[in-house]
C-alpha positions, 0 to 999 in steps of 0.5 A, spaced: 494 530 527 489 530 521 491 532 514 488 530 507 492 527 502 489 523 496 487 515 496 482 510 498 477 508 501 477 507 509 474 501 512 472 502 519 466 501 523 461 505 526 463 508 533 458 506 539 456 511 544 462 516 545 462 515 553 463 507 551 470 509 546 476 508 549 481 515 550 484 517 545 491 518 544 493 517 539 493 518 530 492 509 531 485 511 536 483 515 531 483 511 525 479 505 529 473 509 532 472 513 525 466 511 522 465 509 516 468 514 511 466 513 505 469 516 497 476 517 503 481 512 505 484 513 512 491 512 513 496 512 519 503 515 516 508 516 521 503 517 527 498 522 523 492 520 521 492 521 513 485 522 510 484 522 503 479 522 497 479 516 492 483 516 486 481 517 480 478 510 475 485 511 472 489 510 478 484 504 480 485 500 473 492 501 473 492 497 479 487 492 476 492 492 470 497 489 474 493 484 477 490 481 471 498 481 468 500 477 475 494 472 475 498 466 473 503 467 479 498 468 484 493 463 482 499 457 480 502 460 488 496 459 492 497 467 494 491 472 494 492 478 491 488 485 494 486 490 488 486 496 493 480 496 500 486 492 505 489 495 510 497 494 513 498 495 519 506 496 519 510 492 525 513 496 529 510 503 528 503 500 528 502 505 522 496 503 518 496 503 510 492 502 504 496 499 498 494 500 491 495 492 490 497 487 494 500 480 494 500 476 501 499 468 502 493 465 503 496 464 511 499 471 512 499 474 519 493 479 521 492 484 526 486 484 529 480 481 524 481 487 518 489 488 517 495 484 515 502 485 518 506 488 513 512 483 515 507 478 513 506 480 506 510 478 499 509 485 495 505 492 496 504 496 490 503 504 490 501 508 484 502 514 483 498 520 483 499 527 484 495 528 490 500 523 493 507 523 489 511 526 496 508 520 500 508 515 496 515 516 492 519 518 499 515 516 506 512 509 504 518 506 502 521 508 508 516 505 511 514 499 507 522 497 509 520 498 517 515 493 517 520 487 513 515 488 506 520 484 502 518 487 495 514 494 494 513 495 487 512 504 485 508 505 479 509 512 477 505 514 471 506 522 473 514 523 472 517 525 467 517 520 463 512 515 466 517 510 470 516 504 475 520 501 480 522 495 484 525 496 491 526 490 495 532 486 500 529 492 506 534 492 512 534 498 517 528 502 514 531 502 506 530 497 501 537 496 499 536 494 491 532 498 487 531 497 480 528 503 475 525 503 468 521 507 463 515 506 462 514 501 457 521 496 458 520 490 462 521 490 469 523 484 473 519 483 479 526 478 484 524 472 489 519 470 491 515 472 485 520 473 479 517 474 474 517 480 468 512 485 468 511 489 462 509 495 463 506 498 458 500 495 461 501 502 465 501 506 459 
């Protein structure tokens, strides 16, 4: 199934002759024969193939903003951090997703060339946008969780007021802690990144 939604651009190559493609059966075949999809990103979410405009600037520098405050972690770590552009791909389930932000060791585990395992990873971070509150608020936790991503961060610049979220300890499908402030009031990011986000730096 095709639906649209909202997001980031894809990564994916060129198809060949189509009679050199391999069948497709699934939402996961589709996304690794589309060519280049450029101004869209293209996601599997729960075995549907999510294609979806970029965000707007705004979107993009919160997650910039993000990745600035957590720098001296990252770098002082040896950790590579990903603004955007990288593909997860969630043990399991083989959904395919691409966060807004990213944390992951220098050594993380891929699948295939472009995709990290997401079991692999240290934190994701999902900035909400209109187009994609319901599935960035409801279905990627759940699914972040399934794929042992230990920490997701939800930035949620839309709610009313604005808020941000840590969820993490995942078991069973659910983060089993989750702490939520407003935005503008610290947040504590726990182990392996302990560190106190400002958040105002989303407002």
């Amino acid at each position: 199934m095709v639906t649209t939604a909202r997001g980031r651009p894809s990564r994916h190559l060129s198809p060949k002759d189509p009679k050199d493609l391999p069948p497709v059966r699934t939402a996961r075949d589709l996304l690794e024969a589309l060519p280049p999809t450029p101004g869209f990103r293209a996601e599997v979410i729960d075995g549907s193939l999510i294609v979806s405009p970029v965000g707007t600037p705004e979107h993009s520098w919160s997650a910039t903003l993000l990745s600035y405050a957590l720098q001296p972690v990252v770098m002082e770590r040896d950790w590579r951090a990903h603004v955007g552009g990288v593909n997860i791909c969630i043990d399991g389930p083989r959904d395919s997703l691409i966060p807004d932000f990213v944390i992951a060791p220098a050594d993380c585990p891929r699948w295939g060339a472009l995709e990290l395992r997401s079991s692999g990873l240290i934190m994701v971070t999902e900035v909400v946008s209109p187009g994609s509150a319901r599935t960035d608020r409801d279905d990627k936790p759940r699914i972040y969780a399934t794929g042992g991503v230990p920490i997701m961060l939800l930035v949620d610049p839309i709610a009313t007021p604005g808020t941000a979220t840590v969820l993490s300890d995942p078991e069973d499908g659910a983060y089993r802690t989750v702490t939520r402030v407003q935005l503008g009031k610290p947040l504590r990011i726990p182990s392996p990144v302990d560190f106190d986000l400002d958040t105002s730096i989303f407002l």
